[in-house]
C-alpha positions as CSV (number, residue, x, y, z in Angstrom):
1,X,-19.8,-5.9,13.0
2,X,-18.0,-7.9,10.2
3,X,-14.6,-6.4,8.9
4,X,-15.9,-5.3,5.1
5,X,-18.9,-3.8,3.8
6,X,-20.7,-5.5,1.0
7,X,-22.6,-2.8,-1.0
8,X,-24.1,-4.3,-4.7
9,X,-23.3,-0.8,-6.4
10,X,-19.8,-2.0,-6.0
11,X,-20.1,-5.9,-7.5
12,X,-18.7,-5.4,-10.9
13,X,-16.3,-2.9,-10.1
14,X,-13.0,-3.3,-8.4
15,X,-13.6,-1.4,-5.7
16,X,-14.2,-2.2,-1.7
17,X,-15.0,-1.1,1.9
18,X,-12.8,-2.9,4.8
19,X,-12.1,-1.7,8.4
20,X,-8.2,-1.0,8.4
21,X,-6.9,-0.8,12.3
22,X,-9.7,2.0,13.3
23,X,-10.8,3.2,10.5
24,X,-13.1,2.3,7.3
25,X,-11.1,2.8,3.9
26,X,-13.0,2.3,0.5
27,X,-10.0,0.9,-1.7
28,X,-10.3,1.8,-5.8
29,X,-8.2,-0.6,-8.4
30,X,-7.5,0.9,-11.4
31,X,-6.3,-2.3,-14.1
32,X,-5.1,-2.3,-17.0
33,X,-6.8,-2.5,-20.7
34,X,-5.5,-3.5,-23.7
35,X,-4.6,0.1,-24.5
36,X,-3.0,0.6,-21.4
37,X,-0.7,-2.3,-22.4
38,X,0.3,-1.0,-26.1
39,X,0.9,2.4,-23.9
40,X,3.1,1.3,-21.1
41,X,6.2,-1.0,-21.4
42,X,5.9,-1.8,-17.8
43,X,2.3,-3.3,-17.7
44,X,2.7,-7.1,-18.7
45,X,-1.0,-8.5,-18.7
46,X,-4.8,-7.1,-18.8
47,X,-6.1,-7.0,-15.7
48,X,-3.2,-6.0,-14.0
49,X,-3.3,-3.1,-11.3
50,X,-2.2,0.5,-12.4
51,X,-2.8,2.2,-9.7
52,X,-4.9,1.9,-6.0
53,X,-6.0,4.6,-4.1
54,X,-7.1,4.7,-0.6
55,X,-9.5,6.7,0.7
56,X,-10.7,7.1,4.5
57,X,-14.8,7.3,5.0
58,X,-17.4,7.2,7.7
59,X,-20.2,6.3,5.2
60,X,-20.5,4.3,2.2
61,X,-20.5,6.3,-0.9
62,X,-22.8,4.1,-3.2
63,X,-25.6,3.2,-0.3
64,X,-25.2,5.8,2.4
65,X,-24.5,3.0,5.4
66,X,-23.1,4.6,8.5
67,X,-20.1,2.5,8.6
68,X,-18.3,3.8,11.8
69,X,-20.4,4.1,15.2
70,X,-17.8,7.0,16.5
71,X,-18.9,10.2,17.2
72,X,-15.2,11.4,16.4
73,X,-14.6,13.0,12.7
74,X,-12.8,11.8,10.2
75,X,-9.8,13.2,9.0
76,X,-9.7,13.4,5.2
77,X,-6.6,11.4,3.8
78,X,-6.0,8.9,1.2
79,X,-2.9,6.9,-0.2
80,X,-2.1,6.6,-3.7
81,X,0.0,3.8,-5.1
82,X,0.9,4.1,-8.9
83,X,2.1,0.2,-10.1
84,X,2.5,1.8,-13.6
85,X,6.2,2.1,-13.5
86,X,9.2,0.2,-12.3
């Protein structure tokens, strides 16, 4: 089974699904906008990312693919990393 899940709901948006250690995490970008950058004196370009959160999942949420073969449960978590500040 390959190490990341290709789903085309997700194509455009800078989001992914990747095996981390043993479990499947679907990582969420959050960049910045023009806006963002008249907003924030820490941002220095568009595109840049804000903010990435990190969620653990058994199943893709766009598709419904069964990602993980384990009968075991998964324990809700998720990391949040805020780049917006220095």
């Amino acid at each position: 089974m390959s190490d990341n899940h290709k789903c085309e709901s997700m194509a455009l948006a800078e989001a992914w699904i990747e095996k981390s250690g043993r479990y499947w995490v679907l990582n969420i970008n959050s960049v910045a906008t023009e806006q963002d950058l008249e907003d924030n004196h820490y941002l220095e370009e568009i595109g840049q990312t804000i903010r990435q959160v990190t969620i653990q999942i058994k199943f893709c949420p766009y598709c419904g693919f069964k990602l993980s073969k384990s009968r075991n449960n998964v324990i809700p978590g998720f990391e949040l990393h805020d780049f917006s500040k220095w």
